[in-house]
C-alpha positions in Angstrom: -8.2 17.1 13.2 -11.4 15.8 11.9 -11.2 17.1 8.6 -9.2 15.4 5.6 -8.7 18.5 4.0 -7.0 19.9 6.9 -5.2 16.8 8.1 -3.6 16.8 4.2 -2.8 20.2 4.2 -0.9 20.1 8.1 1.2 17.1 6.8 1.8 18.5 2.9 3.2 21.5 4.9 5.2 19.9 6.8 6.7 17.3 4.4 7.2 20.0 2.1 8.9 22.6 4.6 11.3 19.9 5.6 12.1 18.5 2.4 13.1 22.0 1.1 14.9 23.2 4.2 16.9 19.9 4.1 17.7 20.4 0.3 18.6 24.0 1.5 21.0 23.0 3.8 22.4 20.2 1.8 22.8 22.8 -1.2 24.4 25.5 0.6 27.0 23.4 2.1 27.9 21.9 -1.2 28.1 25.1 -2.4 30.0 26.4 -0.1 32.5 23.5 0.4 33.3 23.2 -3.3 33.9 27.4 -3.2 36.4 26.8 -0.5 37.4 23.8 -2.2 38.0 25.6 -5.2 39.9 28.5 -3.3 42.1 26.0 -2.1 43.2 25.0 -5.7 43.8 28.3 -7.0 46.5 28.9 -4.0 47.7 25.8 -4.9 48.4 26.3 -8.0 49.7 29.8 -7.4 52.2 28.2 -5.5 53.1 25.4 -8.2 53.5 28.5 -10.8 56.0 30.4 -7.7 58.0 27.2 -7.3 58.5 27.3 -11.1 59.8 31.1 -11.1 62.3 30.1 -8.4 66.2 31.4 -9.1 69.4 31.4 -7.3 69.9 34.9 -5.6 73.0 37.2 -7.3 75.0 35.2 -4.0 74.4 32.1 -5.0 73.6 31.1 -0.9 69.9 31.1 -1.3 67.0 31.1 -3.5 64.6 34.0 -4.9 61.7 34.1 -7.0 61.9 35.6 -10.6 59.4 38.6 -10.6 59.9 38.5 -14.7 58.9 34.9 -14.3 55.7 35.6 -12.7 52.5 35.2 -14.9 50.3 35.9 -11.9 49.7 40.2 -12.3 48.1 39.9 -8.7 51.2 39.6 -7.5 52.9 42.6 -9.0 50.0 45.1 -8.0 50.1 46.5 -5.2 47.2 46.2 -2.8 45.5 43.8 -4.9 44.8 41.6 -1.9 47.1 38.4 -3.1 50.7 38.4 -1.6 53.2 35.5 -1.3 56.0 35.3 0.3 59.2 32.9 0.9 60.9 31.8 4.0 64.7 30.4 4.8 65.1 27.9 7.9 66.1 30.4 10.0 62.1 32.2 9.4 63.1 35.2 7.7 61.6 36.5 5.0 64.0 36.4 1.6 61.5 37.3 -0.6 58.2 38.8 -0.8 55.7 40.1 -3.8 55.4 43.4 -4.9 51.5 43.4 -3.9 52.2 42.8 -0.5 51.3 45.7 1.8 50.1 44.2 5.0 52.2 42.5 8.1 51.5 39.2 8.1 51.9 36.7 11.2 54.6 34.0 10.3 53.7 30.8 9.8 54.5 27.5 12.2 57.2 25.4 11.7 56.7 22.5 9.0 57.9 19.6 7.5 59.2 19.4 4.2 56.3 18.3 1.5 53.6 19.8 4.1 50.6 21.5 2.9 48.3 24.2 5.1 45.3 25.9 4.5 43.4 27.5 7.3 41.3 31.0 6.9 43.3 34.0 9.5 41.3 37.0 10.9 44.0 39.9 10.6 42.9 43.3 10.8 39.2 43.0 10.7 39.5 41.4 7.4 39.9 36.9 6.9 42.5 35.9 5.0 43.0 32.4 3.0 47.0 31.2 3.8 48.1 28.2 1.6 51.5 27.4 2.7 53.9 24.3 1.5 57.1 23.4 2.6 60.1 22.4 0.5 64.0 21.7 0.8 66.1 23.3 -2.5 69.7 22.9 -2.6 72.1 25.4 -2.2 75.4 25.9 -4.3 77.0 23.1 -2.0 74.3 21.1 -3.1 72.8 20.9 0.5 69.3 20.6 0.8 68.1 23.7 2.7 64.7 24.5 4.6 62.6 26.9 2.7 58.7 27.6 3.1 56.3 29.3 1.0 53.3 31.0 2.0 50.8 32.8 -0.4 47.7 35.1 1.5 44.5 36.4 -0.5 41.9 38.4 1.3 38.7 36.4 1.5 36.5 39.5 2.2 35.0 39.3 -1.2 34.7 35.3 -0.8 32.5 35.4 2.3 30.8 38.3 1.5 29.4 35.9 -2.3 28.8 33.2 0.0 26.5 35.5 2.1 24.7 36.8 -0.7 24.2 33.6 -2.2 22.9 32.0 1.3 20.4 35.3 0.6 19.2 34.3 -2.2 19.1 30.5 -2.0 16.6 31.0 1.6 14.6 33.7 -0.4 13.8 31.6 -3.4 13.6 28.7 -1.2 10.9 30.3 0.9 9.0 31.9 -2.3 9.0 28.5 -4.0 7.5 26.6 -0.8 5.1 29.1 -0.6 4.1 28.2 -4.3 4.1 24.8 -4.1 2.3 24.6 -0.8 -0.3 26.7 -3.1 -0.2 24.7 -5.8 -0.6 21.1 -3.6 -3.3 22.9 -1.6 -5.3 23.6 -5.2 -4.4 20.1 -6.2 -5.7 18.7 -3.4 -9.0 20.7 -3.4 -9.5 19.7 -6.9 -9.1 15.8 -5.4 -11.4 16.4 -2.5 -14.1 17.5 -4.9 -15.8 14.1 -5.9 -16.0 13.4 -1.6 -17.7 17.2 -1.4 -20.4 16.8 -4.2 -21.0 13.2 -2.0 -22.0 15.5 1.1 -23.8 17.8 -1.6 -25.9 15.1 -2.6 -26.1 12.8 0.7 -28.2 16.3 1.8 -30.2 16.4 -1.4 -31.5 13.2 -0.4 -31.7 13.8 2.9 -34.3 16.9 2.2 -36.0 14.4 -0.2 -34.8 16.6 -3.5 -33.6 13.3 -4.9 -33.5 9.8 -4.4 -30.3 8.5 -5.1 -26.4 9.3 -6.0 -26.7 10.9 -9.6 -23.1 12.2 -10.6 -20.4 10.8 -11.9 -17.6 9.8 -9.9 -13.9 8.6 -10.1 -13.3 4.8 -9.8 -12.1 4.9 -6.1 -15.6 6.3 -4.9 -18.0 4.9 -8.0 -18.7 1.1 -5.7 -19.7 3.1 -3.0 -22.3 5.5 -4.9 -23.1 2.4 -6.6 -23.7 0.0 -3.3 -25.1 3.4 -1.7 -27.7 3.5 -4.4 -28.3 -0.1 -4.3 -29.0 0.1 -0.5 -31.4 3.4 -1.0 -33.3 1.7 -3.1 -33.5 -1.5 -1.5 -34.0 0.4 1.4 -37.2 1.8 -0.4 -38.5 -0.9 -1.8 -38.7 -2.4 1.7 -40.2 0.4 3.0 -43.5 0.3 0.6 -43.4 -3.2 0.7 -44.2 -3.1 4.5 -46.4 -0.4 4.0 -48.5 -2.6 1.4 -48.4 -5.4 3.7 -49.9 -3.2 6.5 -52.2 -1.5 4.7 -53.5 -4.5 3.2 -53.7 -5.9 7.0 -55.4 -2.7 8.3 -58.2 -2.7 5.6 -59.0 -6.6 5.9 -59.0 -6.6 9.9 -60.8 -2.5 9.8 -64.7 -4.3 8.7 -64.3 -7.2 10.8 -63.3 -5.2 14.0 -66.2 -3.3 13.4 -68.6 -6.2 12.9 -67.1 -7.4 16.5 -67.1 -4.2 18.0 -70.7 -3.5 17.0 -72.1 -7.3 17.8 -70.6 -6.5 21.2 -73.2 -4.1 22.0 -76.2 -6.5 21.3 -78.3 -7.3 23.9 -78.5 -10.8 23.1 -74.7 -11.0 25.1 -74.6 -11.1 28.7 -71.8 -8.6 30.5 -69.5 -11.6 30.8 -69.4 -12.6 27.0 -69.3 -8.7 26.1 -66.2 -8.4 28.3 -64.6 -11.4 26.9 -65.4 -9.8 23.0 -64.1 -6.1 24.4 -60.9 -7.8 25.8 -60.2 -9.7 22.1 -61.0 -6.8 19.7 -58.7 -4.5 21.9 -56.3 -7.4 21.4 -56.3 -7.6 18.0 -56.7 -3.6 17.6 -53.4 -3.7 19.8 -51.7 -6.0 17.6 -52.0 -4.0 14.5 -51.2 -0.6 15.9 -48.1 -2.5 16.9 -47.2 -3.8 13.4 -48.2 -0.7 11.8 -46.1 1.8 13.7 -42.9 -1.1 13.7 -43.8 -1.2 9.9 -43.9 2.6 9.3 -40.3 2.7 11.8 -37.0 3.7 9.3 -34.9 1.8 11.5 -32.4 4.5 11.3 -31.4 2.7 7.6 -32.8 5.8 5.5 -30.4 8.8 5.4 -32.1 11.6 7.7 -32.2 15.0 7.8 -30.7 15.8 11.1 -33.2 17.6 13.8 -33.2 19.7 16.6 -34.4 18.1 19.6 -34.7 21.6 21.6 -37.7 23.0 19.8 -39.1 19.5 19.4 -39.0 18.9 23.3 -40.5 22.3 24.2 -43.1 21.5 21.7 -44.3 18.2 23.5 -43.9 19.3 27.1 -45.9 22.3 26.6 -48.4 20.0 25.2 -48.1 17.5 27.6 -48.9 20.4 30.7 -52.2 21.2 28.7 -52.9 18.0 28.7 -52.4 17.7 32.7 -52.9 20.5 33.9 -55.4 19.5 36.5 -52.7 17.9 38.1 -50.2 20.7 38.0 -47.3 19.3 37.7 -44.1 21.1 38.0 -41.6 20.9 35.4 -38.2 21.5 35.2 -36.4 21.4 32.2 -32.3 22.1 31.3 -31.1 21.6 27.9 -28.8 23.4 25.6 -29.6 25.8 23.5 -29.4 23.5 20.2 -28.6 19.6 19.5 -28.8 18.3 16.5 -29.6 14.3 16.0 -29.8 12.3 12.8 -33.1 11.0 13.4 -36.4 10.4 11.8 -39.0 13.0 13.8 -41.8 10.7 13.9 -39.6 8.6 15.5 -37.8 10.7 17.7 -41.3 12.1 18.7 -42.3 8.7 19.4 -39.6 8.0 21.8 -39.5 11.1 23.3 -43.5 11.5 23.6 -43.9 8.3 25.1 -41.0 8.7 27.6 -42.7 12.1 28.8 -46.2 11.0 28.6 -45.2 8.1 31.6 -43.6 10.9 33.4 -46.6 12.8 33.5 -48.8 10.4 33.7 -47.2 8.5 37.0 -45.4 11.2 38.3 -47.1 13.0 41.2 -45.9 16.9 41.3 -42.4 16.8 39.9 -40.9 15.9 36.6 -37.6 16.8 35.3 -36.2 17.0 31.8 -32.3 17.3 32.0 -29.5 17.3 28.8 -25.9 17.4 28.5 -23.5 17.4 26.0 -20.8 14.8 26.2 -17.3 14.4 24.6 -18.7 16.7 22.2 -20.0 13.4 20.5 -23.1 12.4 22.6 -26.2 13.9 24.3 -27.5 13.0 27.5 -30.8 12.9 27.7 -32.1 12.3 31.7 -36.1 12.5 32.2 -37.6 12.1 36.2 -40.5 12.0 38.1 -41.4 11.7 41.6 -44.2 8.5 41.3 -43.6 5.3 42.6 -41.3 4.0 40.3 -40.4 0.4 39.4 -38.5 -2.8 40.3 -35.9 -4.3 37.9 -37.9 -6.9 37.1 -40.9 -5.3 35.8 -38.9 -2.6 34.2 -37.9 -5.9 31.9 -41.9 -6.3 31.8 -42.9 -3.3 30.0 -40.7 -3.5 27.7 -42.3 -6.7 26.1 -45.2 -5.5 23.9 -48.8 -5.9 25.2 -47.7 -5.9 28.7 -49.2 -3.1 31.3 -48.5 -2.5 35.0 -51.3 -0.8 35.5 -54.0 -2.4 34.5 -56.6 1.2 35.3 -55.5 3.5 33.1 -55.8 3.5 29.7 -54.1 2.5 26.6 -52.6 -0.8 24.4 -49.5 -1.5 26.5 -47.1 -1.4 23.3 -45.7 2.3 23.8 -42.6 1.0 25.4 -42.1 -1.8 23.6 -42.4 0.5 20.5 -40.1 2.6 22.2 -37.4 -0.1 23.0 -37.4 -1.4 19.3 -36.9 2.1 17.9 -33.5 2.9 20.6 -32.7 0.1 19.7 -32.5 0.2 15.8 -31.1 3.9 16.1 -28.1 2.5 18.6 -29.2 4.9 21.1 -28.2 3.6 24.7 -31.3 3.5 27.2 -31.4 2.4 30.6 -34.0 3.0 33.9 -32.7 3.3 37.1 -34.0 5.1 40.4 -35.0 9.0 40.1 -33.2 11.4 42.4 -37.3 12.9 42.7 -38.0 9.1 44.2 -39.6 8.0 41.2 -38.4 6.5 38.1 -35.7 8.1 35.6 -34.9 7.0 32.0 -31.5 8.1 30.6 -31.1 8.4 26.8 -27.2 8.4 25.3 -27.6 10.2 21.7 -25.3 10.5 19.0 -24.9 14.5 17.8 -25.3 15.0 14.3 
């Protein structure tokens, strides 16, 4: 998870689908506790409203219950799915309502002032019972055992409950639907300012402008503003070393050529033109060496990333033009596409140079091998088969000015140039022996 966008939009959803499934679940219960709740105190009261219609029986030896008293109409209609009933001590049945047209089970023995509710499956159908038990007296005035119990079908209860679970998961899954919509637009419309900063880190990167020019929210505006500040700094710096060099390079070009042409007077003998070649090279040497660590970005300018495939096919094939006498065979495995942030003057420099000592001191072989890894990094291995080199003067050529080999041409700063631009581009380099015999340099690139 690399991206922001996606890393807010994995934890928005998640937040968001467990926050609503939570308040789901809390909400239905409610719901569905105070309904019960609520079912509960209707019986209740149903009973309160019997125990008020309750009259001595024509007897006198027990009670009934009034049907004129009655102000429930449940209770008088038959099949209306309320029935009540009332119980003596010894568990018969001395009354029941008129609505009552199913067998129900009796109910278990309980104390006087006892109150139960419980929900009974009876005939495929769930029933609420509310039952209370009381003592009344009798003619004697002796308090006798009597229980009463009132059923309602709870078919139509369960089957509201069921609907309204429906309902409350569809709405709950339409409106986290929406409002993972709406907090995906939301944060789209946030993300904006950090997109128009990759929109215009590429502008300047293919040189169509020179700074940060839109407007952003506070949180980003300081780093625009320091980003600007360091671009043009940056600049600045950059044509102020050009100047320097320039201005270096056109005082030294006239007298180098005075030397270089007084060398080839006959008034010198060999031994004093020697000594004259040997300074002027010296001092030619030193300014190719300042120009080309002048001209270096330093891998501070923002880059247009490159591919290094192309680029390295490019400068092999030239490189086996250059020596073809020798033949050389080369071997070369890369991917098919790797993409550096890296200046291509400088990456040519690094590279060219690299492969140009290959070529040069390697004796048939030479091997280019590259490898991606930890998706982050490119391995870049080059070989030959030549003689190769000792630790310590593998710390030699790296110092500016200094050759090993003193017969073939050239200034002795390619390495040094080389190590100075690895170096201010973090990119790992190390020598170590070749599997070929000779020498082998291994680059560690960042991928673009």
């Amino acid at each position: 998870m690399y991206s922001i966008k996606n890393r807010l939009t994995l934890i928005s959803m998640i937040v968001l689908t467990i926050f609503m499934i939570l308040t789901a679940i809390a909400l239905e219960r409610a719901v569905v506790k105070r309904a019960l709740q609520a079912e509960e105190d209707r019986l209740e009261l149903l009973i309160y409203g019997l125990l008020a219609a309750v009259d001595r029986n024509r007897s006198g030896s027990s009670i009934t219950i009034s049907h004129e008293r009655l102000f429930e109409s449940s209770l008088m209609t038959e099949g209306s799915g309320l029935s009540a009933m009332l119980y003596n001590e010894q568990r018969e049945i001395i009354w029941r309502s008129r609505s009552m047209v199913a067998n129900f089970p009796d109910i278990e023995t309980m104390e006087p002032g006892d109150w139960r509710f419980d929900i009974v499956d009876l005939n495929s159908s769930r029933y609420f019972r509310r039952a209370f038990a009381m003592q009344w007296p009798d003619v004697r005035d002796q308090l006798q055992h009597y229980d009463v119990v009132v059923w309602k079908n709870a078919d139509r209860h369960f089957n509201d409950v069921d609907r309204f679970r429906q309902t409350l998961w569809s709405w709950l899954i339409i409106t986290t639907i929406l409002l993972l919509l709406v907090m995906y637009l939301v944060m789209m419309w946030s993300l904006r300012p950090l997109k128009q900063v990759g929109r215009e880190v590429k502008a300047i990167e293919d040189r169509k402008q020179n700074e940060f020019e839109s407007r952003y929210p506070r949180e980003i505006k300081p780093l625009t503003e320091n980003l600007n500040i360091l671009l043009n700094r940056e600049q600045l710096q950059r044509q102020r070393y050009r100047n320097a060099m320039d201005d270096l390079a056109h005082s030294l070009k006239t007298p180098l050529a005075v030397l270089k042409g007084f060398s080839t007077a006959n008034a010198l003998d060999q031994t004093e033109i020697k000594t004259l070649n040997e300074q002027v090279d010296r001092m030619n040497q030193i300014v190719s060496y300042q120009l080309q660590k002048a001209t270096n970005v330093a891998g501070g300018e923002i880059v247009r990333p490159l591919d290094l495939v192309p680029l390295t096919t490019r400068l092999i094939s030239a490189l086996e033009k250059v020596y073809q006498a020798r033949a050389i065979k080369v071997e070369v495995e890369l991917p098919d596409r790797v993409m550096l942030r890296m200046d291509e003057g400088d990456c040519m420099e690094v590279i060219g140079n690299l492969f140009d000592n290959a070529f040069k001191y390697g004796k048939n072989r030479v091997r280019v091998e590259g490898r991606l890894q930890n998706q982050t990094e490119l391995v870049l291995e080059i070989e030959d088969d030549g003689q190769g080199l000792e630790p310590g003067e593998i710390e030699k050529i790296l110092k500016r000015g200094t050759r090993l080999d003193e017969a073939s041409e050239g200034q002795g700063i390619g390495l040094a140039v080389v190590a100075d631009i690895v170096m201010s581009y973090n990119i790992a380099m190390t020598f170590a022996e070749s599997k070929l015999g000779g020498l082998a340099v291994k680059l560690v690139f960042q991928i673009a």
